[in-house]
Backbone as JSON, one array per atom type, in Angstrom:
{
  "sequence": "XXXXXXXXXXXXXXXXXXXXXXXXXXXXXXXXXXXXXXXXXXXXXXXXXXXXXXXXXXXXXXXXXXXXXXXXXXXXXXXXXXXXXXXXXXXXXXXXXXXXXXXXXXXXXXXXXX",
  "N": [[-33.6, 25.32, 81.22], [-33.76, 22.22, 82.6], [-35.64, 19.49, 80.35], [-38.37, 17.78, 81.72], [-39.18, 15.38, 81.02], [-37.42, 14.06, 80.62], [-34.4, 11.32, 81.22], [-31.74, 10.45, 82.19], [-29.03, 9.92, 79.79], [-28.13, 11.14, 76.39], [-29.36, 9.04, 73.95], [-26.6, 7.6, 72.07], [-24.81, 8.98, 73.29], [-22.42, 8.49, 73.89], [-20.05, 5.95, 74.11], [-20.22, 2.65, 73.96], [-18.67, -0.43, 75.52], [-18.51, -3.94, 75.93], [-18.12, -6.76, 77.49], [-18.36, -10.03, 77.12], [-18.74, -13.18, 77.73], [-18.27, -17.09, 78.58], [-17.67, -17.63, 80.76], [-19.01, -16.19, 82.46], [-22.04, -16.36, 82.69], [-25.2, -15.79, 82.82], [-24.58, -12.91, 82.72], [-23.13, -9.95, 81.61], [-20.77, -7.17, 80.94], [-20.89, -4.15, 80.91], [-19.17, -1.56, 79.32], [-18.32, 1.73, 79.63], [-17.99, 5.13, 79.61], [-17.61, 6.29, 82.32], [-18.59, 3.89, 83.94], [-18.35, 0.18, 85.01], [-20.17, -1.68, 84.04], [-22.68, -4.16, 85.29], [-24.98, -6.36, 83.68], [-27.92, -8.06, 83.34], [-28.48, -10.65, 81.52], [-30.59, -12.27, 81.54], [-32.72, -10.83, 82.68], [-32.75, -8.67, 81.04], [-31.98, -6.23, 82.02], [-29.7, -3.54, 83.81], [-28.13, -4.49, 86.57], [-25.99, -3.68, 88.12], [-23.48, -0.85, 89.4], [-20.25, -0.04, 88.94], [-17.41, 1.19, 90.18], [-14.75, -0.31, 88.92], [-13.41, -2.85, 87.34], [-12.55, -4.68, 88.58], [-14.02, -4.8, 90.63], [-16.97, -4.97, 89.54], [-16.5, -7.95, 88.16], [-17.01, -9.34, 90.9], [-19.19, -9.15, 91.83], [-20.91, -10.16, 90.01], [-19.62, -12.88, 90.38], [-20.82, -13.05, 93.33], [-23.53, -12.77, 92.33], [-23.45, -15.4, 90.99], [-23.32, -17.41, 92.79], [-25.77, -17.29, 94.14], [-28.09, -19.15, 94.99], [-30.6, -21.97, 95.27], [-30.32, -22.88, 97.79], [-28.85, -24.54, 100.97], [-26.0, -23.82, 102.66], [-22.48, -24.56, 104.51], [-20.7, -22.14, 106.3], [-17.8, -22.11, 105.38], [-18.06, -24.16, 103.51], [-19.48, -22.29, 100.89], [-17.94, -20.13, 101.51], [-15.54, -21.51, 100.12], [-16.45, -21.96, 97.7], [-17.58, -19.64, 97.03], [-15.19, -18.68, 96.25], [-13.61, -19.93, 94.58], [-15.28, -20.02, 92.47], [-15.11, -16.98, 92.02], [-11.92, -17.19, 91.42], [-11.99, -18.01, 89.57], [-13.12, -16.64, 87.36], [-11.4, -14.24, 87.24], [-9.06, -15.18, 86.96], [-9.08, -15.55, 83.99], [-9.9, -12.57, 83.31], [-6.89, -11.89, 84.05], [-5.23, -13.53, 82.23], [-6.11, -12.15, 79.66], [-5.7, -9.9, 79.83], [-2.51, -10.22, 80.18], [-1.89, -11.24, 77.68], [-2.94, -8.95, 76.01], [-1.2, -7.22, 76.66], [1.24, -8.43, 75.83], [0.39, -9.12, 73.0], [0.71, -6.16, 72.22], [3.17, -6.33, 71.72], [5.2, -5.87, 74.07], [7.48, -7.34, 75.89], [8.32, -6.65, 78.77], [6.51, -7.64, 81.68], [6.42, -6.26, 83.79], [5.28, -3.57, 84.72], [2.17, -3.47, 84.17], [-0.81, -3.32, 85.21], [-2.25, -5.32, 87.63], [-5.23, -7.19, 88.71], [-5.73, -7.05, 91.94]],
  "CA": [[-34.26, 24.4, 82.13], [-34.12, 20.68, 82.15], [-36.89, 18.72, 80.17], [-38.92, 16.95, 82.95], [-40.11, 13.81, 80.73], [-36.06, 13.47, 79.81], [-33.95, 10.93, 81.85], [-30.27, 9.87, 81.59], [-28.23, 10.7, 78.72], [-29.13, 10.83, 75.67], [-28.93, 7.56, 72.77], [-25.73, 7.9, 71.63], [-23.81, 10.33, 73.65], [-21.1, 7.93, 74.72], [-19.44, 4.97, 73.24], [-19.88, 1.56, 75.14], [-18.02, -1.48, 75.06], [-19.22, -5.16, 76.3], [-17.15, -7.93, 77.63], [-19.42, -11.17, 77.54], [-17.9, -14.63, 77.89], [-19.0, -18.21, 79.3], [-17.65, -17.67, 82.35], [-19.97, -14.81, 83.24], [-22.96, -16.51, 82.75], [-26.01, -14.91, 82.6], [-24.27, -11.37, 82.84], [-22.11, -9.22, 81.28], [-19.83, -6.54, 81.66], [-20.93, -3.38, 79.45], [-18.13, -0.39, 80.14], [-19.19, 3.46, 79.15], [-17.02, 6.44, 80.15], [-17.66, 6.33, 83.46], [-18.45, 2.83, 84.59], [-18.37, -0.89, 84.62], [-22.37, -2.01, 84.44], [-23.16, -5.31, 85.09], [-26.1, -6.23, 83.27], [-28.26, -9.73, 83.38], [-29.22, -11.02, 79.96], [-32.48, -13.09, 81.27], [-33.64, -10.14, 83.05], [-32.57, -7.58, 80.09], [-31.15, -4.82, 82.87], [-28.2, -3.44, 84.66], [-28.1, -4.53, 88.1], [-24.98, -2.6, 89.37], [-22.69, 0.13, 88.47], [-19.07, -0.26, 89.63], [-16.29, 2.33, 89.46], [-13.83, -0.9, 88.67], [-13.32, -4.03, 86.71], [-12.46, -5.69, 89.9], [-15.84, -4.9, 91.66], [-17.76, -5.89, 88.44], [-16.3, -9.18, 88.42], [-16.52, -9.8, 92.15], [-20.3, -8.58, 92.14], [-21.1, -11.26, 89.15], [-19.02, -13.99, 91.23], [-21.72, -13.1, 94.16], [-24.71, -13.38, 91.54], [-23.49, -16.91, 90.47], [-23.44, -17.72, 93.93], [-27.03, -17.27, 94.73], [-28.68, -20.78, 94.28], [-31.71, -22.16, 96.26], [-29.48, -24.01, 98.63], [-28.02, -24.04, 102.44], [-23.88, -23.74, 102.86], [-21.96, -24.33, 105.67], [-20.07, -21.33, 106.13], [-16.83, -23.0, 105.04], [-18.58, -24.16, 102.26], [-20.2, -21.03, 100.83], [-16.46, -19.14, 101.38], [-14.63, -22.27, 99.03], [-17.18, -22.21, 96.45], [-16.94, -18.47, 96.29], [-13.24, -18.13, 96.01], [-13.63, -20.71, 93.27], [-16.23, -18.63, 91.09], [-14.44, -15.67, 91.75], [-10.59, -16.7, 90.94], [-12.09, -18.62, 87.22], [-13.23, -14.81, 86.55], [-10.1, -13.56, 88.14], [-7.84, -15.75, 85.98], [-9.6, -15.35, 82.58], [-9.21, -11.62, 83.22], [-5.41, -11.79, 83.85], [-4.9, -14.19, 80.96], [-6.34, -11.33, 78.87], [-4.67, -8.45, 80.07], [-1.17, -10.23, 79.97], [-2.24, -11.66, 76.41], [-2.86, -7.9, 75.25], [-0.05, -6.92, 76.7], [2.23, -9.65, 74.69], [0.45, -8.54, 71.48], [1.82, -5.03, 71.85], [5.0, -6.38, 72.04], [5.62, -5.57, 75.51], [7.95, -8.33, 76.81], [8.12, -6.9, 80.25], [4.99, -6.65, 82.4], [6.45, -5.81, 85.17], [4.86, -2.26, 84.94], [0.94, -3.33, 83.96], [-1.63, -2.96, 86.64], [-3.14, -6.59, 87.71], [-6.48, -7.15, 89.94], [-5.28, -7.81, 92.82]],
  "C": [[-34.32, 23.02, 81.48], [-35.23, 20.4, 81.38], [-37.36, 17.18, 81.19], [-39.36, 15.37, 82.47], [-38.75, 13.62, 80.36], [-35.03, 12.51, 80.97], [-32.69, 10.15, 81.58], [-29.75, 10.6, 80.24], [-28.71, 10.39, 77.31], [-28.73, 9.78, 74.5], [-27.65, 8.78, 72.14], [-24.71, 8.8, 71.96], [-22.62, 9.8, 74.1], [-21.03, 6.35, 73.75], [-19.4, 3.44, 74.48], [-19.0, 0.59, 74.33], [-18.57, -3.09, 75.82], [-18.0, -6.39, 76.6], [-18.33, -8.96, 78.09], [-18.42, -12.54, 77.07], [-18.75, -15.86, 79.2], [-19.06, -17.7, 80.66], [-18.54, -16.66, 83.07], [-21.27, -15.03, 83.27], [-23.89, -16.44, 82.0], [-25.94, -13.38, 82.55], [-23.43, -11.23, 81.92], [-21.68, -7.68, 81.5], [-20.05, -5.56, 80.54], [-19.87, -1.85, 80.34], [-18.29, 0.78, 79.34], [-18.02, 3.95, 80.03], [-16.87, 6.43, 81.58], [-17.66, 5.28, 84.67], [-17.94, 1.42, 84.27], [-19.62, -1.19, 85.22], [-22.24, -3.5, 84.15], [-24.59, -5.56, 84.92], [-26.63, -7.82, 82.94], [-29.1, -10.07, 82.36], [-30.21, -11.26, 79.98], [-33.03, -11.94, 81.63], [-33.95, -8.46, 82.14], [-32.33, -6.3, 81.09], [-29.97, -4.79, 83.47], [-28.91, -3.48, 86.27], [-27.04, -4.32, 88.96], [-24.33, -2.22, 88.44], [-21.74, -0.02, 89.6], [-18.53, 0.4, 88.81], [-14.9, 0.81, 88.62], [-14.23, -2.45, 88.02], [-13.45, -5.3, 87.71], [-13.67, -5.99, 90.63], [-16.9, -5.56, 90.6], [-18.07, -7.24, 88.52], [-16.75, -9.79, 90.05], [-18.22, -9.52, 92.57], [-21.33, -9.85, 91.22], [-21.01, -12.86, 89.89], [-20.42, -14.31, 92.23], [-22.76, -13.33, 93.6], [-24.51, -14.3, 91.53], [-23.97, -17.8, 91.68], [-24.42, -18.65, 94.41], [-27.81, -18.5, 94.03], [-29.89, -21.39, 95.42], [-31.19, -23.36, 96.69], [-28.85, -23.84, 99.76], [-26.26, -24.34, 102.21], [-23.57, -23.74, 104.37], [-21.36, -22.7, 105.52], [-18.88, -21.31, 105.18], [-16.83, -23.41, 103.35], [-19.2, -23.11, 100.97], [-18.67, -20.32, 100.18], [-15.23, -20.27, 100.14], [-15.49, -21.82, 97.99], [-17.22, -21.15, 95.99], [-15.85, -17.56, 95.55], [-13.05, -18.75, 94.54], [-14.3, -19.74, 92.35], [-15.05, -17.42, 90.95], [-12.83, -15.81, 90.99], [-11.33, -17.23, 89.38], [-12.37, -17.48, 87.03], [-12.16, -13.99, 86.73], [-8.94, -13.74, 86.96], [-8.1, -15.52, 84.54], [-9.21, -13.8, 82.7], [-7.92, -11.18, 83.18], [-5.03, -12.17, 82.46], [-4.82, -12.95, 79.91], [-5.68, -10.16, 79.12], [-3.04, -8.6, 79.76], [-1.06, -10.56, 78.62], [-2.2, -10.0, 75.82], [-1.45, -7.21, 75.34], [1.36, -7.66, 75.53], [1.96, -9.38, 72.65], [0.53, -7.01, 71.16], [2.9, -4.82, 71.91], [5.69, -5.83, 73.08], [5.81, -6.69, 76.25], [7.81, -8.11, 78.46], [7.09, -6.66, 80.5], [5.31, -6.74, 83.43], [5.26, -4.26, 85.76], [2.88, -2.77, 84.64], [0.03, -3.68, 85.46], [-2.72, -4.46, 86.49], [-4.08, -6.27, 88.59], [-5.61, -7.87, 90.66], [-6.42, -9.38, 93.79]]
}
């Protein structure tokens, strides 16, 4: 039988990893076996769990967003596309960059965010 005062897994049962960089803000990107957790430094918690890198980023983008201010519509949809490709492009950079330092001229075959 379970222990009833026990919750989540336990310290140390899994190996994380952390992707933090300017462009992300106030967040970052901690990745465990199972997910990608976005987690907000001022508020010291995870505020979403995403099966993908892509949703992570694209969930962050929408945090930055949020500003005590009206948008046209128009406006709102540029300014988001903007946030989102500078996290978009820094991620590629890095993926085709790792790729290049395993000496893998072609990348035809590596899997981009679309």
């Amino acid at each position: 039988m379970a222990n009833p005062n026990f919750k989540g897994r336990p310290v140390g049962s899994g190996k994380t990893t952390f992707i933090e960089d300017p462009l992300l803000g106030d967040f970052k990107i901690v990745i465990d076996e199972y997910s990608y957790n976005v987690f907000d430094i001022t508020k010291n918690k995870t505020i979403g769990f995403y099966s993908t890198l892509e949703q992570s980023v694209l969930a962050i983008a929408k945090k930055q967003m949020l500003q005590d201010r009206t948008y046209s519509l128009t406006e709102f949809a540029k300014e988001f596309k903007e946030t989102h490709l500078k996290l978009k492009e820094a991620i590629l950079k890095w993926v085709v960059q790792e790729h290049l330092n395993l000496g893998e001229e072609n990348l035809d075959n590596i899997d981009l965010p679309n």
